[in-house]
C-alpha positions in Angstrom: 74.0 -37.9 351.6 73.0 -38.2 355.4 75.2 -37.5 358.1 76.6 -40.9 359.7 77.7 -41.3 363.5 81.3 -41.5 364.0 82.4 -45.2 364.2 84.2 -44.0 367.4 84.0 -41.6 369.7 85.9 -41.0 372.6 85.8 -38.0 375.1 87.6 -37.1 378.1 87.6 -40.6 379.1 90.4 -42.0 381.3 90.7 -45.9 380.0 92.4 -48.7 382.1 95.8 -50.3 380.7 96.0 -53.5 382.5 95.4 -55.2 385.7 97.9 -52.5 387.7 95.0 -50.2 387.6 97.4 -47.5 385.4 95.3 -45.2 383.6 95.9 -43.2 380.6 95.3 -39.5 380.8 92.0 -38.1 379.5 91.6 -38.7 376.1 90.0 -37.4 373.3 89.5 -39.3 369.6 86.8 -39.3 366.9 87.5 -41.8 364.4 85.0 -41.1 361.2 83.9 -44.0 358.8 86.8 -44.8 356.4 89.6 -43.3 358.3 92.1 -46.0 359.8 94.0 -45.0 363.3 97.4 -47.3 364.4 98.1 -46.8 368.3 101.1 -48.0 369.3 100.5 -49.0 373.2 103.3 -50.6 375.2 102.9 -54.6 374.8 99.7 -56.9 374.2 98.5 -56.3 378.2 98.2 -53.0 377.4 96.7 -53.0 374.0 93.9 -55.7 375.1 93.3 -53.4 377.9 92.5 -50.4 375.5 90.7 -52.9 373.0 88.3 -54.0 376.1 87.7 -50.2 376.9 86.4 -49.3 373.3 85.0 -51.8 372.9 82.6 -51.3 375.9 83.8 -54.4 378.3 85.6 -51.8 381.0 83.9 -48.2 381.7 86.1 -45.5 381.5 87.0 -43.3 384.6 85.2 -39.9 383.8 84.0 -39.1 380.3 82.6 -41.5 377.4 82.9 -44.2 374.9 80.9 -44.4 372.2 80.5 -46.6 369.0 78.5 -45.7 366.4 76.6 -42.5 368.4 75.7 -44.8 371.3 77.4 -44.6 374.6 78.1 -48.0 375.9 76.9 -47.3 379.4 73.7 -45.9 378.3 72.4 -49.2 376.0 70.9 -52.2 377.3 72.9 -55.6 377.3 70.8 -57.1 374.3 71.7 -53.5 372.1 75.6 -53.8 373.4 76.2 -57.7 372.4 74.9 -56.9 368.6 76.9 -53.7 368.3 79.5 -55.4 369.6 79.0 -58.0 366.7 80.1 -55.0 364.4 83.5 -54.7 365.5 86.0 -57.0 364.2 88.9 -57.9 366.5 92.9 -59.3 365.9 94.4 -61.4 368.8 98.1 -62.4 369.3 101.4 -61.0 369.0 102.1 -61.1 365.0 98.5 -61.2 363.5 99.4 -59.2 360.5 100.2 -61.5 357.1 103.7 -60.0 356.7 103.6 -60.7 352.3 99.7 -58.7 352.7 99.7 -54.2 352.4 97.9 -52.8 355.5 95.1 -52.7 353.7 95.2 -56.4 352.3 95.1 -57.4 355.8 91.8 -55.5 357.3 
C-alpha cells in the first residue's frame, strides 16, 4: 500500500485567534488519514479563527500549514479553491445532533 500525505500538517506555525491579533504559540500537529482530533478553543471567534488558518484563508506567522502535502502559500488560487472543496466544515454554536455518536455525526 502507498504512503498517503497527512490530511494535516502543521509546523511551527503561529495561527491568529480573532480579530485582537492574539496568537497562539508555535504549534506543531500532524493529523494522519482516519485519525479524528477535538480542540477545545475558547468560544466560536476563536475556533473560526483557527478553522480559517487550516484551512488556508489566514497565513500563519512563521512556519506552515499544509493539507494534504501541499502548503497553502505555495499553490496557486485555482489548486487552493478545489482542495479547499475537500474539507468539510460545521458552523454555529450547537452543530452536533445531540441523539447522533461522534461518529454518526461526521
Amino acid at each position: 500500500m502507498a504512503d498517503t500525505a497527512p490530511i494535516l500538517t502543521i509546523a511551527e506555525a503561529r495561527l491568529p485567534l480573532g480579530s485582537d491579533g492574539t496568537m497562539t504559540a508555535p504549534i506543531s500537529l500532524t493529523v494522519q488519514p482516519g485519525e479524528l482530533v477535538l480542540l477545545d478553543l475558547v468560544g466560536p471567534q476563536q475556533a473560526a479563527a483557527f478553522a480559517d488558518a487550516v484551512c488556508g484563508l489566514v497565513e500563519p506567522h512563521g512556519g506552515r500549514v499544509a493539507f494534504l502535502g501541499r502548503n497553502w502559500q505555495n499553490e496557486p488560487p485555482d489548486k487552493v479553491d478545489a482542495l479547499r472543496g475537500r474539507i468539510g466544515r460545521l458552523h454555529g454554536t450547537d452543530p452536533w445532533l445531540t441523539w447522533m455518536t461522534v461518529a454518526e455525526n461526521l
